[in-house]
C-alpha positions as CSV (number, residue, x, y, z in Angstrom):
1,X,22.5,87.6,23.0
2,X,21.0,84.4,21.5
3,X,20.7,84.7,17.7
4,X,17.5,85.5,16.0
5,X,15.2,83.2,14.9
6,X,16.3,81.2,11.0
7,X,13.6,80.3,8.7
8,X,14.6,78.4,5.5
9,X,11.5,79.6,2.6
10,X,10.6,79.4,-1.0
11,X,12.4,82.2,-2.5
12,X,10.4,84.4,-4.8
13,X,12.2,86.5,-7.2
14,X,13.3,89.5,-4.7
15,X,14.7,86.9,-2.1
16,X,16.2,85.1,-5.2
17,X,17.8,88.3,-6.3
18,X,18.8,89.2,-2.9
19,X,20.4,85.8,-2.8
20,X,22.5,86.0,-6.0
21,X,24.1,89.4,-4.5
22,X,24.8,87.7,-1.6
23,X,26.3,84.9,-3.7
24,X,28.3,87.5,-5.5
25,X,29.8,88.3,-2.2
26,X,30.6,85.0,-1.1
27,X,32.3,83.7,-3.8
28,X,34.4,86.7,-4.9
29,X,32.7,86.7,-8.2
30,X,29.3,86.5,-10.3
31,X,27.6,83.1,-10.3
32,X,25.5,82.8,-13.4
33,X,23.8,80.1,-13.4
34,X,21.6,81.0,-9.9
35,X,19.9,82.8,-12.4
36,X,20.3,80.6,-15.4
37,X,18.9,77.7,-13.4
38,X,16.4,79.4,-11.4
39,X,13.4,79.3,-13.6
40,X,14.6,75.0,-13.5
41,X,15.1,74.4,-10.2
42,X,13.7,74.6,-6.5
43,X,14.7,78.0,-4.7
44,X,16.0,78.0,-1.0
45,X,16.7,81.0,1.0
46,X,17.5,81.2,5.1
47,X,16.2,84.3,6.3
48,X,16.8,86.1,9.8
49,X,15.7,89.0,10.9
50,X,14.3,89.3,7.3
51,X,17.7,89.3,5.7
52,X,19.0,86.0,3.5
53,X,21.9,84.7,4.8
54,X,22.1,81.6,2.5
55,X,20.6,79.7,0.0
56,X,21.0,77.4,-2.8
57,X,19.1,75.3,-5.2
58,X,17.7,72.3,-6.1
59,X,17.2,70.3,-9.3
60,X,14.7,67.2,-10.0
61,X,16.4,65.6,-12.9
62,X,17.1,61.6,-12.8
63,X,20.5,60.1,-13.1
64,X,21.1,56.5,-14.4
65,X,21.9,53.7,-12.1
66,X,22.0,50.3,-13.7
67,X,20.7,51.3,-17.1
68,X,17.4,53.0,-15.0
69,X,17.0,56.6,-15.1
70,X,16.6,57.0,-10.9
71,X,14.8,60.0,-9.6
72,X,17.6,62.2,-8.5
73,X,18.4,65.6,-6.3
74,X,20.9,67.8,-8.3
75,X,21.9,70.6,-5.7
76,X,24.0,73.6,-7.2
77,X,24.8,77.4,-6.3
78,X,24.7,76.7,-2.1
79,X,26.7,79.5,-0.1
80,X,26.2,80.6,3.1
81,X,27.1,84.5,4.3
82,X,30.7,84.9,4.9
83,X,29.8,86.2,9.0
84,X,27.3,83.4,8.6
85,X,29.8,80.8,9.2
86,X,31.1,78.1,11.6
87,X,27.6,77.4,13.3
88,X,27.0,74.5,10.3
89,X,24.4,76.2,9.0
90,X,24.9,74.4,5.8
91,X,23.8,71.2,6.7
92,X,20.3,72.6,8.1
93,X,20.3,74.3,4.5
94,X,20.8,71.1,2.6
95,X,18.4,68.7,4.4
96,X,16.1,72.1,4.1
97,X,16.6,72.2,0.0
98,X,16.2,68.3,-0.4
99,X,13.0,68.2,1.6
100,X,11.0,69.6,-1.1
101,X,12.7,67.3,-3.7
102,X,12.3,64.4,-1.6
103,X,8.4,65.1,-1.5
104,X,8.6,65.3,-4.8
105,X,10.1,61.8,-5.0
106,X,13.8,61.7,-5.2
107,X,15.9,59.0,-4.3
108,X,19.2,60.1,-4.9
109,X,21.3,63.5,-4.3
110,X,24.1,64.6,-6.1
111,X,26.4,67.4,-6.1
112,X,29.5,68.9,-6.4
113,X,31.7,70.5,-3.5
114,X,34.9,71.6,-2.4
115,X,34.1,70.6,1.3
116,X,34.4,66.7,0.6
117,X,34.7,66.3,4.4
118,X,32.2,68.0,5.8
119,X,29.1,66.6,3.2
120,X,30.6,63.1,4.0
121,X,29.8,63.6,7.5
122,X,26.1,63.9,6.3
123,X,26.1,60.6,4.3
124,X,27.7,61.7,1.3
125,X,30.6,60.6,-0.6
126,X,33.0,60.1,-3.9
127,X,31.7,57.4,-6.2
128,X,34.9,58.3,-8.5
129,X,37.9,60.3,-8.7
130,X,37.9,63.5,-11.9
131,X,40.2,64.7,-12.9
132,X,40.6,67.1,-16.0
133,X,43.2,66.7,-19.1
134,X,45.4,68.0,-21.6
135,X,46.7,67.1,-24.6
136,X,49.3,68.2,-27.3
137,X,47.0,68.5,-30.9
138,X,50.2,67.4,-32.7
139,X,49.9,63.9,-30.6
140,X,46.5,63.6,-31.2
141,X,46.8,64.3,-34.7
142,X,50.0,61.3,-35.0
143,X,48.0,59.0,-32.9
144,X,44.6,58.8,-34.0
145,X,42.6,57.7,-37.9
146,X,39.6,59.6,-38.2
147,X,39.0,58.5,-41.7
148,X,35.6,56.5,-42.3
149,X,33.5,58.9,-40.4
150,X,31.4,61.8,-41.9
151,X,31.1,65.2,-39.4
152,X,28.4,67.3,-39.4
153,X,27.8,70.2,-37.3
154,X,24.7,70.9,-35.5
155,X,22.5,68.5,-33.0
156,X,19.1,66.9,-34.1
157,X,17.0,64.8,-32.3
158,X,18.7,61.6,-33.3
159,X,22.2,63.5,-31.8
160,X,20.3,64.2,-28.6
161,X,18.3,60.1,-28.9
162,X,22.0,58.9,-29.2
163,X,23.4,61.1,-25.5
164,X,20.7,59.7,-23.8
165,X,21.3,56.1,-24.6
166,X,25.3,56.4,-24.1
167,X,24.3,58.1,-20.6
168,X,22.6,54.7,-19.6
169,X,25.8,52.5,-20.2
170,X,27.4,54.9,-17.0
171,X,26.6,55.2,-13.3
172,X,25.5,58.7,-12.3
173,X,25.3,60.5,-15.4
174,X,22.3,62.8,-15.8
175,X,19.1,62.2,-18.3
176,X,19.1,65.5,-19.5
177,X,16.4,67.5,-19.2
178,X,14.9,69.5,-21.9
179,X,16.3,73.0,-21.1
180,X,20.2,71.5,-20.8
181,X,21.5,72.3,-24.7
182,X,20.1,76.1,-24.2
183,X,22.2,76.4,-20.2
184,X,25.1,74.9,-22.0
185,X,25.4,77.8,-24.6
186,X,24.5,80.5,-22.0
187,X,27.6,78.6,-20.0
188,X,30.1,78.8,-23.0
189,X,30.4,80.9,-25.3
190,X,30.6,79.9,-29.2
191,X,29.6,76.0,-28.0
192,X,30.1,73.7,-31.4
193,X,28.7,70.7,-31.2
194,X,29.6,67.9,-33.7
195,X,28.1,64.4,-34.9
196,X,29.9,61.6,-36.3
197,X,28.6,59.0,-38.3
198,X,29.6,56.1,-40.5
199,X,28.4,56.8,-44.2
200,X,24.9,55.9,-44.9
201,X,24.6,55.0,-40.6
202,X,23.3,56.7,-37.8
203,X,25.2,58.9,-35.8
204,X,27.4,57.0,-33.1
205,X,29.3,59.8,-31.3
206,X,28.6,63.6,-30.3
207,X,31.3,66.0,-29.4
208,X,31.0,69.6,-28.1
209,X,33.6,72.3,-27.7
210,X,34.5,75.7,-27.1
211,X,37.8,77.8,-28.6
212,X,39.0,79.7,-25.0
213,X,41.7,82.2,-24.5
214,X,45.5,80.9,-22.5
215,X,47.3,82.9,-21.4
216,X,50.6,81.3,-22.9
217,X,49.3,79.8,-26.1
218,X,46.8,82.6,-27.3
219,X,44.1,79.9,-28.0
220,X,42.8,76.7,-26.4
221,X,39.9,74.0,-27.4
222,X,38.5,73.1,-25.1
223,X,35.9,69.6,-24.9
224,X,32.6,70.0,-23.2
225,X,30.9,66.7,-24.2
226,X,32.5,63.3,-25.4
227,X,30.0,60.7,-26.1
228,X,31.1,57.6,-28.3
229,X,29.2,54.2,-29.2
230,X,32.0,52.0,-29.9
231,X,36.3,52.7,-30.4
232,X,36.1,53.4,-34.0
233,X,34.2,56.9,-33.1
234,X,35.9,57.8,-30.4
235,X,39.0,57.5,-32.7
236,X,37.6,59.7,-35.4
237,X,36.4,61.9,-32.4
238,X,39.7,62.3,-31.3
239,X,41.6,62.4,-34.9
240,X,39.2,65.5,-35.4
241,X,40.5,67.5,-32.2
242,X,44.1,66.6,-33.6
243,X,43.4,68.4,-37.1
244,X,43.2,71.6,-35.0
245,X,47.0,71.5,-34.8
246,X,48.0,74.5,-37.3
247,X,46.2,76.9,-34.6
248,X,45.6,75.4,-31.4
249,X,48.6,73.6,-29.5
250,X,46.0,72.2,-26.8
251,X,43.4,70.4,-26.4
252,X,41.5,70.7,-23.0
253,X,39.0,68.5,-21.9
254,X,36.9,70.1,-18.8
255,X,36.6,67.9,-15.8
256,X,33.9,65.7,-16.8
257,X,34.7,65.7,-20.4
258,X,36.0,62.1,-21.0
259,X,34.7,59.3,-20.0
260,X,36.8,57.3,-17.3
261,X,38.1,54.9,-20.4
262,X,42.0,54.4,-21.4
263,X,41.4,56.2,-24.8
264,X,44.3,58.2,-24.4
265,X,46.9,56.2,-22.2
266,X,46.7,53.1,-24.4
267,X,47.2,55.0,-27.8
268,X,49.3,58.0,-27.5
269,X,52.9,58.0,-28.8
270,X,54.3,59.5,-25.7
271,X,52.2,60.2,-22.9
272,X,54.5,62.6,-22.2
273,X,52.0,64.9,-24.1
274,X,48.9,64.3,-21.6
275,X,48.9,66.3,-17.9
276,X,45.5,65.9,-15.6
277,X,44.3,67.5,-13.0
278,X,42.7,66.6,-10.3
279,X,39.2,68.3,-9.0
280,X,37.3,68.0,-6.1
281,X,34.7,65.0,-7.1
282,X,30.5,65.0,-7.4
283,X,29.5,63.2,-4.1
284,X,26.2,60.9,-3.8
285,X,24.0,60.3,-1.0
286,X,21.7,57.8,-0.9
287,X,18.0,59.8,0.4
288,X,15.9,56.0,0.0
289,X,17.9,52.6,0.4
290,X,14.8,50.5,-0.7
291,X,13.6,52.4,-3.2
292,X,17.3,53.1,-4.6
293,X,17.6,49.4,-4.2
294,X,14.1,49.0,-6.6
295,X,14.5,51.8,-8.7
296,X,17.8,50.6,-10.4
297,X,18.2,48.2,-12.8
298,X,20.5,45.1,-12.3
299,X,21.7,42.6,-14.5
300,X,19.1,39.9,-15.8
301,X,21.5,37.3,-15.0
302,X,22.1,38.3,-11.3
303,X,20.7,35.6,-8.1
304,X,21.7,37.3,-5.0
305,X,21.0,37.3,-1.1
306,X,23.2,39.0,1.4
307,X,23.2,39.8,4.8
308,X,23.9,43.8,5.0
309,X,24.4,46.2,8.1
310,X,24.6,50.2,6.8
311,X,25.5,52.2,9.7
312,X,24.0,55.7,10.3
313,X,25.5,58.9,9.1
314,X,26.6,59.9,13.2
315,X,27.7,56.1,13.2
316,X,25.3,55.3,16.3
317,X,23.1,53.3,14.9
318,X,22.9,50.3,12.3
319,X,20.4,49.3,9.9
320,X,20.2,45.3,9.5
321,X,18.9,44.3,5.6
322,X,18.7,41.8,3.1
323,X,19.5,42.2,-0.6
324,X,17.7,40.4,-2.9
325,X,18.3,40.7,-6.7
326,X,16.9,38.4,-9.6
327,X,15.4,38.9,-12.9
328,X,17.0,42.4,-12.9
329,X,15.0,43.2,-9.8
330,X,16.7,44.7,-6.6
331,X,15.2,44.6,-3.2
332,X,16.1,45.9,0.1
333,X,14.4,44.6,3.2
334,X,14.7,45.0,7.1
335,X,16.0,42.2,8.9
336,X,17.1,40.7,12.3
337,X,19.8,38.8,11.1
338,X,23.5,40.2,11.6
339,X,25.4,41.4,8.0
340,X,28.0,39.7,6.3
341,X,28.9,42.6,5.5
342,X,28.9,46.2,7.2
343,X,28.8,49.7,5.4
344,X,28.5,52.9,6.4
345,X,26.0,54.8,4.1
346,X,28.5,57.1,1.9
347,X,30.2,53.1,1.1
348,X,26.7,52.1,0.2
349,X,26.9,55.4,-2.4
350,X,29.3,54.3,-3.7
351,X,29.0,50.5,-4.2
352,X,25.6,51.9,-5.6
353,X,27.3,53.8,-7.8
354,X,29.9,51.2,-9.1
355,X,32.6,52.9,-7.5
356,X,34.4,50.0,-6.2
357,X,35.7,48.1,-8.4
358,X,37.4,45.4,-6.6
359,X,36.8,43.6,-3.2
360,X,41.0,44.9,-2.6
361,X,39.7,48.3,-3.1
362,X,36.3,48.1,-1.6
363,X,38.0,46.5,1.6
364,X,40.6,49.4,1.7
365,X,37.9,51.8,1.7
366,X,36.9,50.4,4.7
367,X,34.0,48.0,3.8
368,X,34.1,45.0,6.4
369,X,33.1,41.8,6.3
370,X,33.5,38.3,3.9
371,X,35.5,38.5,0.9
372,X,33.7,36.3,-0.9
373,X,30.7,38.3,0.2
374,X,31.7,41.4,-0.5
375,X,32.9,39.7,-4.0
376,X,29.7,39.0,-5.2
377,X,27.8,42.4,-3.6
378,X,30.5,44.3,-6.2
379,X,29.4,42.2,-9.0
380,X,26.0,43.4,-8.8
381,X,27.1,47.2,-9.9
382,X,30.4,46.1,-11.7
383,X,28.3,46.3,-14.9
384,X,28.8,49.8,-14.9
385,X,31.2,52.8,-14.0
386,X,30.3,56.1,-12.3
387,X,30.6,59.0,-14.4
388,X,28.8,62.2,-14.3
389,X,29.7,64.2,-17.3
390,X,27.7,67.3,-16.0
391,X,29.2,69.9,-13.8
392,X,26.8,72.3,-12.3
């Protein structure tokens, strides 16, 4: 019997609590933040034969590219019913939840997923690897000087002033709307959050974290947020976690809770102490290439003009352009002329994102064309790394 009709809709708050007991089932256990985030987000339900069978939402917050907040898609909370399954009803469900967004001007579209493969088959992919780590406090405490740096508890506006600007110097991460501080202590319980400053100076680093049970050492810290101006704070930052020692063997940073920087390899005593762990990654798609392109910032000093080809997501089809940037302009025009170089669109994610950071790696992802091509289209986001220090 051919299946009943499938309508993706709005949801209003009885499909939306019909969804999040559906969710319940799905995953195995509660998912909070389908209601935490639902009064923030865009609401997406698939109903047949007036019963939701999936849903998910959808988030309008921008994410920096290039120093540029960019007008972004966050999507979080997606399931589909387990019997539901296996007729890739997902992908009609996410082009469904970023069509309203899209309308509303998004560029960009972000998530995070277990199912790398099958969201890369619809254009997305891995600007970055993440990984989570831990550390011994006793080694943190031997290999870090904290001394020169006030701490207070508590955030003020100039905490929140100093996030925002630290988020720019990164690829991807998030310019935080105004609700995020109040989710983030509805997500974990007993959230600190510290400032360090230089006496007499400004704050120049915010740290965030949250005492957990383990279930071998009793007690765990564990970091939420690690934002520091300069090496000096992120010391003191660090010295700080380490004068937990007397009560807390580990520290645990959260995936997405250090920035992709050698702080840790290049000054521990033994890195015997640190273990990682690696998670599925955020993906990117790119929703607009020319407004992507001109919505980003670039750097001043940048003259470029290349010859690109992006293939299609189904790779049946290419797209010829030229790249222009100047003046910290970007530009992304249709052409006639063949590429120097060829990407598919999840490679274009990621150059976007300043993912590759080499034309060895680049070319091993399987970007194709010149090297010395492909050399200066990476120098155009080598400015800045992707990191997304938000996991929703």
């Amino acid at each position: 019997m051919a299946a009943s009709e499938l309508t993706v809709v709005e949801a209003d708050d009885d499909l939306w609590r019909e969804y999040d007991a559906l969710a319940r089932r799905a995953y195995g256990h509660p998912v909070e933040d389908i209601m935490r985030l639902g009064t923030h987000a865009d609401r997406r339900v698939a109903v047949r034969d007036g019963k939701v069978i999936a849903g998910g939402l959808g988030l309008l917050i921008p994410q920096f590219f290039g120093g540029r907040p960019v007008p972004g898609a966050s999507t979080a909370c997606g399931c589909t019913a387990p019997e539901e399954r296996g007729d890739h009803l997902a992908g009609h469900l996410i082009a469904e939840r970023l069509r309203p967004l899209r309308e509303r001007g998004a560029v960009v579209a972000t998530l995070w997923t277990a199912s790398t493969g099958y969201v890369r088959r619809l254009g997305w992919e891995a600007p970055a690897q993440v990984h989570s780590w831990r550390v011994r406090t006793d080694e943190l405490k031997r290999s870090f000087d904290g001394s020169g740096f006030e701490i207070t508890h508590g955030v003020t506006e100039q905490v929140r002033l100093l996030q925002n600007s630290l988020a720019a110097q990164w690829n991807g991460s998030w310019q935080r709307p105004s609700w995020w501080e109040d989710w983030q202590h509805q997500q974990h319980a007993g959230l600190a959050t510290y400032r360090f400053n230089r006496p007499g100076q400004e704050p120049s680093g915010v740290l965030s974290v949250a005492g957990e049970r383990h279930p071998v050492e009793g007690r765990q810290l564990v970091v939420h947020d690690f934002w520091a101006a300069d090496h000096p704070t992120a010391s003191a930052m660090l010295a700080f976690l380490g004068r937990h020692n007397s009560r807390i063997p580990t520290i645990a940073f959260q995936r997405t809770g250090l920035p992709p920087a050698p702080l840790l390899l290049h000054h521990l005593h033994r890195c015997a102490a640190l273990t990682s762990r690696a998670w599925h990654p955020w993906m990117l798609r790119i929703l607009d290439l020319r407004q992507a392109v001109q919505l980003r910032g670039w750097p001043e000093e940048l003259d470029l003009a290349l010859a690109l080809e992006v293939v299609t997501e189904d790779g049946e089809a290419t797209e010829r352009f030229t790249l222009r940037i100047a003046d910290g302009q970007g530009e992304l025009t249709p052409s006639t002329r063949d590429g120097m170089l060829t990407l598919t669109r999840g490679q274009f994610a990621v150059w976007y994102a300043g993912g590759y950071r080499s034309a060895a790696a680049a070319a091993l992802a399987g970007v194709r064309g010149e090297p010395r091509a492909l050399a200066r289209l990476l120098l155009a986001t080598a400015d800045r790394e992707p990191w997304l220090a938000d996991y929703f």
